[in-house]
C-alpha positions as CSV (number, residue, x, y, z in Angstrom):
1,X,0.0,0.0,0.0
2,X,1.4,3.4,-0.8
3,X,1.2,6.1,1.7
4,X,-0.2,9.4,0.4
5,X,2.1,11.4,-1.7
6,X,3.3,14.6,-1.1
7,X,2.9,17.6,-4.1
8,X,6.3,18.7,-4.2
9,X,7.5,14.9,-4.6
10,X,5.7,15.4,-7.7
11,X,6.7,18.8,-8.8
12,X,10.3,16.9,-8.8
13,X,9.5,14.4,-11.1
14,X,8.5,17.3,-13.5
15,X,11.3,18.9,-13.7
16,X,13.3,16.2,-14.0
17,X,11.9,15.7,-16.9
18,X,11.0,18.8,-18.4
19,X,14.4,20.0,-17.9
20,X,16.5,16.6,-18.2
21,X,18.6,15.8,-15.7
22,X,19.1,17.2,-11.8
23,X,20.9,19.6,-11.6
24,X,18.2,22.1,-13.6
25,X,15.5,20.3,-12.2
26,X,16.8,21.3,-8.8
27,X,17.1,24.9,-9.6
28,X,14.0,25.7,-10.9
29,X,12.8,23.7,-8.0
30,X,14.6,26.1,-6.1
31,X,16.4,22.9,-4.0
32,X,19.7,21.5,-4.0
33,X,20.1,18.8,-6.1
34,X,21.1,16.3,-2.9
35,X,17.6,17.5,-2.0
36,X,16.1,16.3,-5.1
37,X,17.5,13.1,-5.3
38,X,16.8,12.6,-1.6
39,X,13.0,13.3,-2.7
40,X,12.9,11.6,-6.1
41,X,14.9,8.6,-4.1
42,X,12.0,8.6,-1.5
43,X,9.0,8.8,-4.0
44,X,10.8,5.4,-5.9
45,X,11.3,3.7,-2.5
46,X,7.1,4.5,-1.8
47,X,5.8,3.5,-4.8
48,X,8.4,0.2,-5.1
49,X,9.6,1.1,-8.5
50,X,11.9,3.1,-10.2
51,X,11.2,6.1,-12.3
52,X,14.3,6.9,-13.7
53,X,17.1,5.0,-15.6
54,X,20.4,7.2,-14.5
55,X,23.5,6.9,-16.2
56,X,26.4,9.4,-16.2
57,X,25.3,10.8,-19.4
58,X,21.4,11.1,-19.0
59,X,18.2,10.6,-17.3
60,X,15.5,8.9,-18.6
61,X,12.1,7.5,-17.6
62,X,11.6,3.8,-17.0
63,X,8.4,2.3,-18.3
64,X,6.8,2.5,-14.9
65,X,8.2,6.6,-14.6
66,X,6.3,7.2,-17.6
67,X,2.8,5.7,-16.5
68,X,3.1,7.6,-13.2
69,X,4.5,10.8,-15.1
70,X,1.1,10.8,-16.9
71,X,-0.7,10.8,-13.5
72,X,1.7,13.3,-11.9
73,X,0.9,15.7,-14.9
74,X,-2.7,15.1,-14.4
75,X,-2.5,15.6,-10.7
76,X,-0.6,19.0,-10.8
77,X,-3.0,20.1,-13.4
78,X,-5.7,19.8,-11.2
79,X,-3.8,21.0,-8.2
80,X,-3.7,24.4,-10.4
81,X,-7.5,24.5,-11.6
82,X,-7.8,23.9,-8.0
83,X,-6.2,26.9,-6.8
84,X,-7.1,29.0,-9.7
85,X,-10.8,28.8,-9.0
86,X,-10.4,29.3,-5.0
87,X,-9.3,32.7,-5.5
88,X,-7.6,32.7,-2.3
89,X,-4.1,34.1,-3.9
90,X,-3.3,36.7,-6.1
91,X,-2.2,34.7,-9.0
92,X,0.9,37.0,-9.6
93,X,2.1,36.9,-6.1
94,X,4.7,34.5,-4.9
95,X,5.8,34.5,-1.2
96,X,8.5,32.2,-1.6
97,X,9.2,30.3,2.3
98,X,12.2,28.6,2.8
99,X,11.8,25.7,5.5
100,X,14.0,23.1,7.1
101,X,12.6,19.6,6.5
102,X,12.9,18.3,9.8
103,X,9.6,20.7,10.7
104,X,6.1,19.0,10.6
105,X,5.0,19.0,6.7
106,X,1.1,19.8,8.5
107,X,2.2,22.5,10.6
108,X,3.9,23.9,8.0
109,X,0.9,23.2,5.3
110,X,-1.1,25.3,7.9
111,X,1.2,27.7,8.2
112,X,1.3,28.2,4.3
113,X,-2.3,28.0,3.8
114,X,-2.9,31.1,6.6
115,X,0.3,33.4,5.1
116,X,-0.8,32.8,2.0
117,X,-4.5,34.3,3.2
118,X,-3.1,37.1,4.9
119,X,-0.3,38.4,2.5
120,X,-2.2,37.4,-0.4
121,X,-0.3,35.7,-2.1
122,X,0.3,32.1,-3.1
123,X,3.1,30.4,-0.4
124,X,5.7,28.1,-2.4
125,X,7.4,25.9,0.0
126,X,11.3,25.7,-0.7
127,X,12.7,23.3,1.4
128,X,16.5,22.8,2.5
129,X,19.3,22.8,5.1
130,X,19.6,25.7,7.5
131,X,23.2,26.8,5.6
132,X,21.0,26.4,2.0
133,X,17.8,28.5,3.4
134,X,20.3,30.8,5.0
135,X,22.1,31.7,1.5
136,X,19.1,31.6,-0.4
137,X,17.8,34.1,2.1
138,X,20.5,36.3,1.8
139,X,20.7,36.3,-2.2
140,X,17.0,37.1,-2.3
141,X,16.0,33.5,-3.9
142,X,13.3,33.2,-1.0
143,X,11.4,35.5,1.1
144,X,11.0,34.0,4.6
145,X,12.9,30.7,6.0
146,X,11.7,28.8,8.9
């Protein structure tokens, strides 16, 4: 039985492969690539399979990465509409919140959801180490760290 999945577990396997390998999936995830991996390792050790075939040259998806791809896309998709139609955030307004992973992911989803309200804004949830959330802080690549 899988456990449920979280969103930005997803969001990595898109940018894997929309942008090809790690590294660029990482930054436009705004993550380290360890912290990528880690997740992307995590989401092949919940589902028992492995989405990716990785050699020193390239990424690619394994039969089984591209059925759940499908699904991810489909997910995401709906995870926009979603948002989209509660009108709850201003849909050009990013508070970008940097947060260590050892913090609860529900006290932090109900900290999101209630920033997001106040500033409004939309709340995208960058997670990292305190020296990663630190620099990124500092060079303006997030708003707030926890």
């Amino acid at each position: 039985m899988v456990s449920m999945i979280d969103r930005y577990l997803l969001r990595y396997v898109l940018a894997v492969i929309d942008h090809g390998n790690f590294t660029r999936a990482a930054e436009a995830c705004n993550v380290t690539q360890s912290t990528l991996s880690i997740g992307i390792g995590k989401l092949e050790s919940m589902l028992g399979q492995r989405l990716f075939r990785r050699t020193s040259r390239r990424v690619d998806l394994t039969p089984e990465g591209v059925r759940f791809a499908m699904h991810a896309r489909e997910i995401e998709a709906a995870f926009q509409r979603a948002e989209q139609a509660s009108g709850d955030a201003s849909p050009g307004r990013v508070l970008r919140l940097g947060v260590l992973s050892t913090l609860p992911a529900d006290l932090v989803a109900k900290l999101a959801v209630r920033l997001g309200k106040e500033c409004g804004a939309q709340v995208e949830l960058i997670e990292g180490r305190a020296r990663d959330l630190r620099e990124r802080l500092q060079t303006g690549r997030i708003d707030l760290a926890l």
